[in-house]
N, C-alpha and C positions, 0 to 999 in steps of 0.2 A: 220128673222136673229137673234132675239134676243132667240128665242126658241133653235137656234141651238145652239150659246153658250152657252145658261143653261143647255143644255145636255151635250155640252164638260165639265163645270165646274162639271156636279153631276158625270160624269165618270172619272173625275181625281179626286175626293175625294173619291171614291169607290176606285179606284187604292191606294189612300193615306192610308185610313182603310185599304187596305186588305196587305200592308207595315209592318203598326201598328204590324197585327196581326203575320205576320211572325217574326218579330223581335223581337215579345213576346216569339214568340214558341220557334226560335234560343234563346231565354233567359232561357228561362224554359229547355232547354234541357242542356245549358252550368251549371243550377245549379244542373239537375240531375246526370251529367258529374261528376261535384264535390262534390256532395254527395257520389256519387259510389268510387268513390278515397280515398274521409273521411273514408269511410265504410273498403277498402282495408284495408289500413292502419291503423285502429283501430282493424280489425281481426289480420294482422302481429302482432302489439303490444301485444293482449290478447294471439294468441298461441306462443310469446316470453317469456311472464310474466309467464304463467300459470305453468313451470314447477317451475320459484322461488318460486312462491306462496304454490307451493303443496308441496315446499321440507321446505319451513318454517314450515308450518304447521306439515308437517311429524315429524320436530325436536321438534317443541314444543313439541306434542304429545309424543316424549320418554324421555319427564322429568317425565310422569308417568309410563311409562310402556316402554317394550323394543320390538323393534318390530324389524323380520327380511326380509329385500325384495330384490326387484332385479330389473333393469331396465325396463325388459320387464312388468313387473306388473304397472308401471308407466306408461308409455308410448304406448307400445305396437306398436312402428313401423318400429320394426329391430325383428328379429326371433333368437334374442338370449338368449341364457340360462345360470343362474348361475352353471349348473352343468356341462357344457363344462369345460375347464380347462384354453384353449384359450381365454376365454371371463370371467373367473375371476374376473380381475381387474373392470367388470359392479357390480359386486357385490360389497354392503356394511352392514355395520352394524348398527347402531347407538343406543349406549348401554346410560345407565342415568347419565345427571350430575351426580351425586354424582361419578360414577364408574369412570367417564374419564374425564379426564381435556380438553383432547383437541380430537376433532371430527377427523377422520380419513378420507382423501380425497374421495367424492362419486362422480364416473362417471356412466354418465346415456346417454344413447343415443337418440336422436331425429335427425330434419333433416341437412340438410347441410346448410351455414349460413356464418359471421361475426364473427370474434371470439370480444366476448363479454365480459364486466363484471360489476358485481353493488355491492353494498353494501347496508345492510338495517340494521332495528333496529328489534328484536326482543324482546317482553316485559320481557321473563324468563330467556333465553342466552344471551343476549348482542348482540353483533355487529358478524354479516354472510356476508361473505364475497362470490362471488358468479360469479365463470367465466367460459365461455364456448371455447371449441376450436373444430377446426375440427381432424378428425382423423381417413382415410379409408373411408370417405361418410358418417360416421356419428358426430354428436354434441357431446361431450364430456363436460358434467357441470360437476364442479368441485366444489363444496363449502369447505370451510375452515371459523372453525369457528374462529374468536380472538376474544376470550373472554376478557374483562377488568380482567386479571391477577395480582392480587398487586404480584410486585416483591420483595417485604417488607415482603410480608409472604410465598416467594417461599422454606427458610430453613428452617422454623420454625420445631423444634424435631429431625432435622437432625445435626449431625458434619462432620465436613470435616477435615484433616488432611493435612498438605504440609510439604512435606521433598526435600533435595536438594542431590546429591548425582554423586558422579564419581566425574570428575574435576571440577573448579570451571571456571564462566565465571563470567563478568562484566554484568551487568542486570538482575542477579538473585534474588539479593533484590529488586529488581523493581515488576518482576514477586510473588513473598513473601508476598509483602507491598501491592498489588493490592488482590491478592487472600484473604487475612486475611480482608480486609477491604469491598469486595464486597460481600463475605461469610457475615458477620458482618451486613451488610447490609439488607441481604436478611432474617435475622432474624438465622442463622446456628450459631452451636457452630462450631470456628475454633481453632485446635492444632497445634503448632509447632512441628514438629519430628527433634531435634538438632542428628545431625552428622550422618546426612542419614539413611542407612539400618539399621547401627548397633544402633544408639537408637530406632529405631522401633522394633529390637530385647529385648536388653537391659530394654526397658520401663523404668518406674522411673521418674525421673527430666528432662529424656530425651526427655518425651513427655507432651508440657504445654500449656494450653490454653493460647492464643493469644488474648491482647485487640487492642482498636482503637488505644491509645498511643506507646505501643508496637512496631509498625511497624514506630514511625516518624524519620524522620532524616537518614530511608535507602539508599532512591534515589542516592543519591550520592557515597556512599559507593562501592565499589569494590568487589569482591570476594561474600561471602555468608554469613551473620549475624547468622543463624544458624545451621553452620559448615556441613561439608561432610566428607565421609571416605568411604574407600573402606572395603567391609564386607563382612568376607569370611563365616559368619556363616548365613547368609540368603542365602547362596548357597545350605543348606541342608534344607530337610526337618523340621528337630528339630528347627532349626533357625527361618525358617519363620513359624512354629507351634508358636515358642514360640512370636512372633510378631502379630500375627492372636489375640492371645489371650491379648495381649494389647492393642490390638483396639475394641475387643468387648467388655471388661472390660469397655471401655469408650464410649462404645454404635459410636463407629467410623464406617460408612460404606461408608466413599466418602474418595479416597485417590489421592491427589494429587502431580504427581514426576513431579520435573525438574532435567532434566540430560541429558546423551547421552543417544544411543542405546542400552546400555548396562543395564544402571540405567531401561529403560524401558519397554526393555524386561524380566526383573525379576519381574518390575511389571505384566506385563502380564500372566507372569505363576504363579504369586503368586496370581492372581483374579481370572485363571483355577480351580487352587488347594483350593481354597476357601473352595467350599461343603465339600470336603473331611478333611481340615483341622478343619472345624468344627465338625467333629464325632471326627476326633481324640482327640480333645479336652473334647469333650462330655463323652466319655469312660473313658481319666482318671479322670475327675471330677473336669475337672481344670471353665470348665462353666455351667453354668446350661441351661436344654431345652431351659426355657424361651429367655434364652441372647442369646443363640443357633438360637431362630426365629428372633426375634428381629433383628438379624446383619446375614439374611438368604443370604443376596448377598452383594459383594463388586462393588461399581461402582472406575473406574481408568480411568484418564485422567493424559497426558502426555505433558510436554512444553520440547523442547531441548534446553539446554543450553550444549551450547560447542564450543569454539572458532574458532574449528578448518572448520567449516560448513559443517560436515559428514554425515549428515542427509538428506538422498534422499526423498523428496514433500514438501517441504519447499527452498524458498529463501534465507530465513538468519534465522541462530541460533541465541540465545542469545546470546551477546558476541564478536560474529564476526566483528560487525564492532567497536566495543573498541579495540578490538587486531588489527586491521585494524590503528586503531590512532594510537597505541601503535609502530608499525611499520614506521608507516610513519615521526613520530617525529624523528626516528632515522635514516631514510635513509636521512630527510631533512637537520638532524647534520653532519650526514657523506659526506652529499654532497656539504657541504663547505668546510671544509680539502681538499676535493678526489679534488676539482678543484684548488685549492692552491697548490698542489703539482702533479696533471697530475697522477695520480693515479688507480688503478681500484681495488676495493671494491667487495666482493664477500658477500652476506648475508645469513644467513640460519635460516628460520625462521619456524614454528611448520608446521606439520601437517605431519602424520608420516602416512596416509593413504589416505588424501584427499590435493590435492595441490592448493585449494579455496585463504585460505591467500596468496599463494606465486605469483598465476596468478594474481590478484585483487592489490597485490602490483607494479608488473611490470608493469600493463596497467595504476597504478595512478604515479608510478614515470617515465615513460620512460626509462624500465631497457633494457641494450642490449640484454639480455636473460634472459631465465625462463625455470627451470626444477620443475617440475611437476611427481608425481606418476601414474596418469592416462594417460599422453601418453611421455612415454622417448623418447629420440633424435633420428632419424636415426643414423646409422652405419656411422662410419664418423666422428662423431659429434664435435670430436674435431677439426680437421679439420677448420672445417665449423665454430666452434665459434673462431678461432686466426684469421680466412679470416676476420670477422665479424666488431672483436674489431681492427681490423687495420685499417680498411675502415672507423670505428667513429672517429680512430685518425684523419686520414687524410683527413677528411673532418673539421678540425678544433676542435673537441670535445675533452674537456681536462678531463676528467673521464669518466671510462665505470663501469655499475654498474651490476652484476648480484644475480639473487636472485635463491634460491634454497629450495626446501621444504625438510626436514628434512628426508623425507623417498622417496626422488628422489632415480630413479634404470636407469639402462639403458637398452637397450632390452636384453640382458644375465639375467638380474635378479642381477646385481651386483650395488651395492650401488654408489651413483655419491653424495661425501661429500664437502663439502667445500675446505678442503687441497688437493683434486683430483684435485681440477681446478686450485689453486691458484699455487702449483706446475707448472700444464699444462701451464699459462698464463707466470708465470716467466721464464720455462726453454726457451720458445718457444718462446715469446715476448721480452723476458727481459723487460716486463712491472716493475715498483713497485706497488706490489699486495699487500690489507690488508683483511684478513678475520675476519668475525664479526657474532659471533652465539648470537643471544638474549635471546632464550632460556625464564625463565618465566617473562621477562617484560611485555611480551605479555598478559601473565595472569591479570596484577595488573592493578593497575592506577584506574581513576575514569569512570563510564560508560558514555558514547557519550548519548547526546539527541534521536539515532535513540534506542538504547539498552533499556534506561530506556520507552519511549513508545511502543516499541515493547514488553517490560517487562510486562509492564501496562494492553495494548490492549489482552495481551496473558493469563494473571490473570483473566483478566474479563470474555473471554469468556471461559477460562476453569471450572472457578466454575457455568456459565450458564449449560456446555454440562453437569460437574454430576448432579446438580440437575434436569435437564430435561431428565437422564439416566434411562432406565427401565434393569429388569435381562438379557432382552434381547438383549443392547444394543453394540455393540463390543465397548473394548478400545479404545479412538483415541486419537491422539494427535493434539494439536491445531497449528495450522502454519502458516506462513506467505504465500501468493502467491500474487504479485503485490503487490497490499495494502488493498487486503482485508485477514481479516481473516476464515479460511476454517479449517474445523473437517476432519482429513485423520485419516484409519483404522490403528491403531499401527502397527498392524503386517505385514499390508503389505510394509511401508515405511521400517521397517526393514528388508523385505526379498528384495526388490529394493537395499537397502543400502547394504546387504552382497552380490546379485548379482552382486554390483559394484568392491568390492574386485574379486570375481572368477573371472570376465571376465577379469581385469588385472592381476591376476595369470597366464591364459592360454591365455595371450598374444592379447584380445581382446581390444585392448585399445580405437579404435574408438566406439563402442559400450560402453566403459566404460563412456567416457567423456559423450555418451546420458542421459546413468543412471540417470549419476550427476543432468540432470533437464537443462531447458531450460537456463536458468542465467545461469549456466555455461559451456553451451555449448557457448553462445552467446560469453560472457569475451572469450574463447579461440579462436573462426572464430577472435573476431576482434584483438584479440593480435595479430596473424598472418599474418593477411594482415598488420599488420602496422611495423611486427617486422621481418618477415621472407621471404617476397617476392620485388625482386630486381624492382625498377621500368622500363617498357615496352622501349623496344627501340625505338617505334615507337608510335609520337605525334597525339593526338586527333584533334588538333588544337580546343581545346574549351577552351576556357577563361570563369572561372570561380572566383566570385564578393566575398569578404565577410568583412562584416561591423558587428561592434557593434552600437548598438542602446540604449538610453534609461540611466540608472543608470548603473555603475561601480559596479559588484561583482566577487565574489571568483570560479572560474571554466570557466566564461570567456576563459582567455588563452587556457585550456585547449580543448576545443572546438574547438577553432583558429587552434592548432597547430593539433590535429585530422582530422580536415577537410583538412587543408594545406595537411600533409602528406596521405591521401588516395587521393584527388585528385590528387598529384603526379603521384601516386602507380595506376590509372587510365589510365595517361597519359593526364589529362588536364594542360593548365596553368592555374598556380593562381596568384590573386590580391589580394593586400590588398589596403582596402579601410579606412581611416584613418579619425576619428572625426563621424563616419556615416552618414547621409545622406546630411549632410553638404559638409563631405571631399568627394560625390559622384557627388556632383553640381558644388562644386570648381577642381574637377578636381584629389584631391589627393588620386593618384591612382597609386600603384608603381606593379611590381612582386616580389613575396614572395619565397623561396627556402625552400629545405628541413628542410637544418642548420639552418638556420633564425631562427625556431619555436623551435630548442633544449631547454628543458631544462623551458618548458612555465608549465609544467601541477601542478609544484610546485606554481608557481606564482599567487597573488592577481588582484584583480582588474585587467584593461583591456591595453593590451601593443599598442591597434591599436589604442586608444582613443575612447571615446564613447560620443553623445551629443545625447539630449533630442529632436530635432528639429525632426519635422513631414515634409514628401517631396511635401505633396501640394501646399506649396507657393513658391517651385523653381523645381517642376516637369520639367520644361522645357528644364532648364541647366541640370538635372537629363539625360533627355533623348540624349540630345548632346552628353552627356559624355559617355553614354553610348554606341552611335554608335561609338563615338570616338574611344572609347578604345576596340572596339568592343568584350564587354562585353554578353555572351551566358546565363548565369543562376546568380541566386544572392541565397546568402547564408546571412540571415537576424538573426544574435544574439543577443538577447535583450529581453527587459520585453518588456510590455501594447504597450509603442509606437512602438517597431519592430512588434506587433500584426498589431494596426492601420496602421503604414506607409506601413505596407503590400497591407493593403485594397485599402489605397490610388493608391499605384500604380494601381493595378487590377481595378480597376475602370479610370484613367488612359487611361488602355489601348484604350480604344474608341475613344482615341482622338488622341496618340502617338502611331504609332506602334513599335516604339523600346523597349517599353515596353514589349512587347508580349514574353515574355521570361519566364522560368520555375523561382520560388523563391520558399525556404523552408523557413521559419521562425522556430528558435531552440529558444523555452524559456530559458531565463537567466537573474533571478532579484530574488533578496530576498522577495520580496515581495509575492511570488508565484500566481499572479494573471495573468495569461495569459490563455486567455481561450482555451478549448480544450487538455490540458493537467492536472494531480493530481500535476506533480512536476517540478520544474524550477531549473534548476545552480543554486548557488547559495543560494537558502532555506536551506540546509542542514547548511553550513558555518554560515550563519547567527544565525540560532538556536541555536547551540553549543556556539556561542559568548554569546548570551542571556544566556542559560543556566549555563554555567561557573559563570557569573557574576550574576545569582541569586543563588547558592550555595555560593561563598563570601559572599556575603548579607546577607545570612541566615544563615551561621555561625556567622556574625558578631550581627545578631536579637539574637541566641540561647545564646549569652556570655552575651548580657545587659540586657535580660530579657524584656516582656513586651513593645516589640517596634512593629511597622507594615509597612512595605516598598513598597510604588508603586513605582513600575516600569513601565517608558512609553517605547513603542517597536514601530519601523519601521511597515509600510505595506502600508501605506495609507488609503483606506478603507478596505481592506484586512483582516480579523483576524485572518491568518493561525500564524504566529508568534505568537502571542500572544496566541493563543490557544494551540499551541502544545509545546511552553515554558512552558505553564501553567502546563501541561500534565508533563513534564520532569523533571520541577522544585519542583513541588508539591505545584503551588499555590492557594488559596485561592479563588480567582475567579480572571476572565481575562474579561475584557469588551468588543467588541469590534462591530462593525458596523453594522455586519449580523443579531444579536442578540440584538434585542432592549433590552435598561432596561432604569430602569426610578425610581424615586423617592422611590417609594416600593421597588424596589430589593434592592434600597441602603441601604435601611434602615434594609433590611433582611442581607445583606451582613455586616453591622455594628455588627447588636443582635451576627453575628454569632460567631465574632470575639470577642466580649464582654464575650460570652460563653468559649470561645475558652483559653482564660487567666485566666480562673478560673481550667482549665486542670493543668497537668503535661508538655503542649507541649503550652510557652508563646512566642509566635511569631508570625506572621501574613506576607505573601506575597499575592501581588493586583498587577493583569499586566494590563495595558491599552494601547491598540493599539490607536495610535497615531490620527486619526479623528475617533472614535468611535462614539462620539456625540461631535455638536458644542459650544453646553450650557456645557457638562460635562467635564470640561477639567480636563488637571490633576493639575491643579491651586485650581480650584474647590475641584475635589476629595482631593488632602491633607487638604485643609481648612476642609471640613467636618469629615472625623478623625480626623483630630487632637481634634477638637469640640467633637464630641459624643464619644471619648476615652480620654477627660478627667480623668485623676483619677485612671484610669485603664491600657491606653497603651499609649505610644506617638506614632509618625508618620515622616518617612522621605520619600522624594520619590527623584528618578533618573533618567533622560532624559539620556538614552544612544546613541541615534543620529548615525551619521557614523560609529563608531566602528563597526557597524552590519554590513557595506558593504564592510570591509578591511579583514586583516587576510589571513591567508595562508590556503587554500580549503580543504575541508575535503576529506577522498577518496573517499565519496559518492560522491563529487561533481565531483572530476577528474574524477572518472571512469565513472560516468554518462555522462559528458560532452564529454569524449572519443567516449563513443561508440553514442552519438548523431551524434557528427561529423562524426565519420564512416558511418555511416548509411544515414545521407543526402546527402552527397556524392553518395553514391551507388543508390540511388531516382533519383538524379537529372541527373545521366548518363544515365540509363534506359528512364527517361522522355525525356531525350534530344534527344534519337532513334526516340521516338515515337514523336516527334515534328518537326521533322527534314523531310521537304517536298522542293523537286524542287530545291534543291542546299542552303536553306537557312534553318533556325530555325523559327516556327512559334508557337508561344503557345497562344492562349485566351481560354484554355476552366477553368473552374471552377478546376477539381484537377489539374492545372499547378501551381497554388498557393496551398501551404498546409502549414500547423502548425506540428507537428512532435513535437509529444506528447505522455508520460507516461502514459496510460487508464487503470486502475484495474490492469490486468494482461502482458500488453504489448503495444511497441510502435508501435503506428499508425499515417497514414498523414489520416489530415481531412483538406479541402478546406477552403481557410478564411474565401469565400461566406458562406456558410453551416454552420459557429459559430456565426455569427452577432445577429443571433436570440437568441443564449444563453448571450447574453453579456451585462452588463449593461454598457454604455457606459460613463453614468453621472458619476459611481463612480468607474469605472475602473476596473469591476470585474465580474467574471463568472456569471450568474444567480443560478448555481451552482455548487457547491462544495463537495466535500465525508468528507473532515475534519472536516464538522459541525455534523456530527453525532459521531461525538466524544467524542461531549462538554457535554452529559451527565454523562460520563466517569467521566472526569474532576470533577465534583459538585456533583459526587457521591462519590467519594475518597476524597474529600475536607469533608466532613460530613454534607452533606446537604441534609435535606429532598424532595428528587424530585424522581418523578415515572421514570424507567427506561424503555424504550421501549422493550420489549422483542415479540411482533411481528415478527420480521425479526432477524433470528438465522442464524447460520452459520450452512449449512447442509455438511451429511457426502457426502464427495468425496472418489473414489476410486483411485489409482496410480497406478494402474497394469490393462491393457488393456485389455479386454476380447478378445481374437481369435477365 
């Protein structure tokens, strides 16, 4: 017996071993498993690497020698050839440092992939930048090199030249004062050309080199510091001969115009005519060969300045939105008379070819009409505007106000002037009618915060595009689009701009208004719905919610009363929700009419009341109220907290389904921190306050000599305020949260100022946004100037507080605010289709909430879910911003030695569509 179990026990330890051995084997094979994997993926890696590796190498190698190749010689696994024509773009070159600054894009083909990209260091170029994309089935690498560029020695032996010419705008000494000082910068000799073409003719005193001090104390200035004129002797050959030869006399080959179309295109022919004008020169003996090579090509770059915003690829001219102020001050004068006496006011204000001012003013004042050059009235017309203004009487409106641009026509081609209407209204109405031509107030006055950074931003990168110009480079001009800045081909924004005239010659006016560019096609859809179309006789029955949220600013109203009247013009009802989400829990919830909102887009701060209160601690009574009054969509106007109390709800909805309803949230706070948008209501208002009140300031610094003024600004953690005041006012430095500093910069920022009083220019401006740092306050900062400018300067500083969120809205704000409310409106009806299942409203999906918001070029909803992750919540502010790359701008024109980014340029865009 006991033999038999030593034989069971030696056969279950053989079983045991032979376990052992398997689970060794399963072992050994799981690690050859992952070896094989390791091994995968370190060949993926080697033939991903291997083409960066060989194109570095390739580059070192033409710092000695210049080598010419082609993809296929690389790679070898596409069957293409540089000598095809279609496969070109595989071809490259790559010629020697010395020869070329900057490497020209190499595509090379391998296989299909990941679009990728890296960056490395190479010991003789510097930094290769290195990405791939797909394209037809195969890899397209791309390297670009950025080199460490000093942009301190991008001018060095160069001059640049800026003249101002045709009429004058407001932000052309902005545009002046930026270009003479970034020129300055970059190591260039910069000239003034005084009184346009004709001292570029003239020469003499006409044409003087420009220092740092030179340009201070523009900013604020009006018109041009160094004068314009129209010149009829640059229209001949002889004229701009004798001009050609005043700029190469002074070794000038960068010229920079601000003007219209007109001013521009003279440049352009006179940088055609160049070659030729230098033989003619050469033969009479007015220059010699050598100055002849020397100044062998002219580079031209173009900035528009003109009030009238005639310039088609561009948003806004210089100028335009100071005449824009210029205007609104006076319709805001006239519209307390017009309502004291039941009145109706007729205006005519510039634009003898483009009716930008005249729509842009009726959509910020709520005029009864607007006549415009780009599309005259129906047949009728008169008619139709006595029905108009009778229907605003009789709805209770005690003025009617109409605006008219100066070279309004009707469809004959026959002029529609001011005394045409005012007649029309009197005989017809027996209104008492006053007309009022403005004429050049429009011109003057001082430039708006948006003119002088637009001035600034357009200075700077017009003196990058000349010196980044080769002979081959076309003229462009530098523009506005959204907010960013963009290089368009001169001549084709001109040939767009005079297409815009023929097509209104021969009567093509809907095509006209396209010309004009998106902005002002937009300004005209939403005038129309709001000015021309009767509302639906037949009810949506949708109730629709809108509350302000958060801080009291300037555009508010405006907003309210846009959205009020398109949801009208929709057929919804509207609510007004009163105190925000407070008056949405308490119930105070009334209906709002047409008339109610007359007369809001003038108005400050907010008519429905606004509180700061978040709805998570009475979401409950939130949702009562809301089936109560059975409320269908909410229209959410506010800064940060109508961001957050958005989210709130949407999150919410899990729990309450009465929630489940579409909401837009429209930023509105001075503070410009709401994320998923560049601009908020309100920011524009705000600025201008600041600005205004740092020009007082600085006159008041310029008369005592030797003083320096901080000024603390609104935003919270925010430093758009403070930064693009800095920008407008021409401060000194602006501190503020995004941008750490710390002990060292103060102390740089003191030296600079200390320098700065041994100039010709003894004053000093320091903006600090108000929680910048909680050690640095502006307690702090005055004690310490005042300390380390002992002797040298004294120190005051100014808590400006509320005033920043009062005031009567700028037209950026109304019209912005307008056409937001338009536009959510029109989101939220469409969303309400698509939500609308089995007799009832249902929304929970992510874009049923959205932010409706200003992005680079246009407005977009983006989901509140989908922004959480950009938001910093602790300090109430976007994770990012586009106005921090501005702030080297800033502390470059302040005279501070800092490296400018020149990386990332504004490339050339075209404006005429290929077919």
């Amino acid at each position: 017996m006991e033999a038999v179990w030593d034989n069971c026990v030696c056969v279950c330890q053989v079983c045991v071993c032979i376990w052992d051995v398997f689970v060794c084997v399963c072992q050994i094979s799981v690690c050859l498993l992952e070896l094989f994997v390791c091994l995968l993926q370190l060949s993926f890696l080697l033939f991903h690497w291997i083409p960066h590796i060989g194109l570095a190498v390739l580059i070192w190698q033409s710092t000695h020698r210049k080598i010419h190749f082609d993809a296929n010689h690389v790679y070898g696994s596409k069957d293409l050839s540089c000598r095809d024509e279609s496969n070109s773009e595989l071809c490259a070159e790559i010629e020697t440092h010395q020869t070329r600054q900057h490497f020209s894009s190499l595509q090379l083909s391998n296989f299909d992939g990941k679009t990728t990209s890296s960056k490395f260091l190479d010991g003789t170029l510097g930094y290769l930048s290195c990405s791939t994309t797909i394209h037809n089935g195969c890899r397209l690498v791309t390297m670009q090199r950025s080199a460490p560029v000093d942009p301190t020695k991008m001018g060095v032996g160069r001059a640049i030249a800026v003249l101002t010419s045709g009429g004058d705008a407001q932000g052309m000494n902005a545009a002046v004062r930026a270009t003479v000082r970034v020129g300055i910068y970059t190591g260039a000799k910069v000239y003034f050309v005084h009184e346009g073409y004709q001292g570029l003719v003239d020469g003499g005193d006409n044409i003087r080199q420009a220092t740092w001090e030179s340009v201070s104390m523009m900013l604020q200035l009006g018109g041009t510091v160094i004068g314009s004129a129209r010149c009829q002797d640059f229209r001949t050959k002889e004229g701009r001969a004798k001009a050609a030869c005043n700029l190469v006399k002074l070794g000038i080959t960068n010229l920079c115009v601000i003007g219209g179309d007109g001013s521009l295109t003279g440049a352009n022919e006179f940088r055609n005519e160049w070659s030729e004008l230098l033989q003619i020169l050469l033969k009479a003996g007015k220059i010699t060969a050598e100055e002849a090579k020397r100044s062998s090509h002219l580079n031209i770059v173009g900035m528009v300045g003109s009030i009238d915003n005639d310039f088609c690829g561009t948003d806004m001219t210089i100028g335009t939105d100071s005449a824009l102020h210029r205007i609104m001050e006076v319709v805001d004068a006239i519209t307390t008379t017009a309502q004291s006496h039941q009145r109706a006011f007729i205006l005519e204000v510039m634009g003898r070819h483009c009716g930008y001012l005249a729509l842009v003013t009726a959509l910020s004042c709520g005029a009864d009409w607007v006549f415009i050059p780009e599309m005259p009235p129906d047949e009728g017309w008169e008619d139709h505007l006595c029905r108009r203004l009778t229907y605003q009487r009789s709805i209770g409106h005690r003025l009617n106000v109409i605006i008219v641009a100066e070279g309004a026509l009707d469809r004959h081609g026959k002029p529609i002037t001011c005394d045409i209407i005012k007649n029309l209204v009197t005989k017809k109405l027996g209104f008492d009618t006053r007309a009022t031509v403005l004429g050049h107030v429009q011109r003057g006055g001082t430039p708006s915060a948006f003119d002088r950074i637009l001035g600034s931003r357009m200075g700077v990168e017009a003196v990058m595009a000349l010196l980044e110009a080769t002979p081959d480079t076309p003229a462009c001009v530098v523009s506005l689009s959204g907010n960013m800045a963009v290089r368009l081909p001169l001549m084709e924004c001109v040939q767009v701009t005079k297409e815009v005239t023929k097509a209104m010659a021969e009567g093509r006016f809907e095509e006209a208004v396209k010309l004009r560019g998106k902005s002002f096609e937009n300004n005209w859809n939403t005038y129309k719905l709001l000015a021309h179309v009767s509302a639906p006789d037949v009810k949506s029955n949708i109730n629709i919610a809108i509350l302000n949220v958060g801080a009291p600013c300037a555009g508010m109203n405006a907003a309210v009363r846009s959205t009020v009247r398109m949801g009208i013009l929709q057929g919804h009802n509207m609510l007004a929700v009163h105190d925000g989400f407070e008056g949405l829990a308490h119930g105070t919830i009334e209906p709002i009419e047409w008339g109610y909102v007359g007369g809001w887009t003038g108005k400050g701060g907010s008519n429905l009341g606004t509180k700061r209160s978040l709805p998570a601690s009475m979401i409950e009574d939130i949702s009562l109220n809301i089936a109560k009054f059975n409320i269908h969509a909410l229209v959410i106007i506010g800064g940060f907290e109508a961001f957050v109390g958005g989210l709130e709800l949407v999150t919410a909805r899990e729990k309450y389904e009465e929630l489940c309803i579409p909401l837009i949230v429209i930023p509105a706070t001075v503070s410009n921190n709401v994320p998923g948008s560049d601009f908020s209501i309100g920011a524009d208002t705000a600025l201008n306050t600041i600005t205004t009140t740092c020009d007082r300031i600085k006159q008041s610094a310029a008369g005592t000599k030797r003083r320096v003024f901080l000024i603390e600004t609104m935003g919270g953690f925010c430093g758009y305020l403070a930064t693009m005041a800095g920008l407008a006012a021409g401060a000194d430095a602006a501190y503020i949260y995004e941008d750490p500093f710390g002990i060292h910069d103060l102390e740089t920022n003191v030296e600079h100022l200390l320098e700065k009083m041994k100039t010709t220019v003894k004053r000093g401006l320091i903006l600090r946004n108000e929680k910048c740092n909680a050690n640095y306050t502006t307690d702090f900062l005055f004690n310490l100037y005042s300390e380390e400018g002992k002797g040298v300067f004294d120190c005051r500083k100014n808590v400006l507080g509320h005033m920043q969120q009062g005031g009567t809205p700028t037209p950026f704000d109304r019209n912005f605010g307008t056409k937001m409310g338009a536009k959510a409106v029109l989101w939220l009806t469409d969303k309400l289709k698509e939500c609308y299942r089995h007799g009832r409203i249902f929304a929970n999906t992510p874009d049923s909430a959205c932010v409706l918001g200003m992005r680079k070029r246009a407005m977009i909803f983006q989901p509140l879910s989908d922004l959480k992750e950009d938001t910093d919540f602790e300090h109430r502010i976007p994770k990012t911003q586009w106005w921090l790359k501005l702030r080297p701008i800033l502390k470059i024109l302040a005279k501070y030695k800092i490296t400018l980014d020149t990386s990332e340029t504004a490339t050339m865009e075209h404006v005429i569509k290929k077919r």
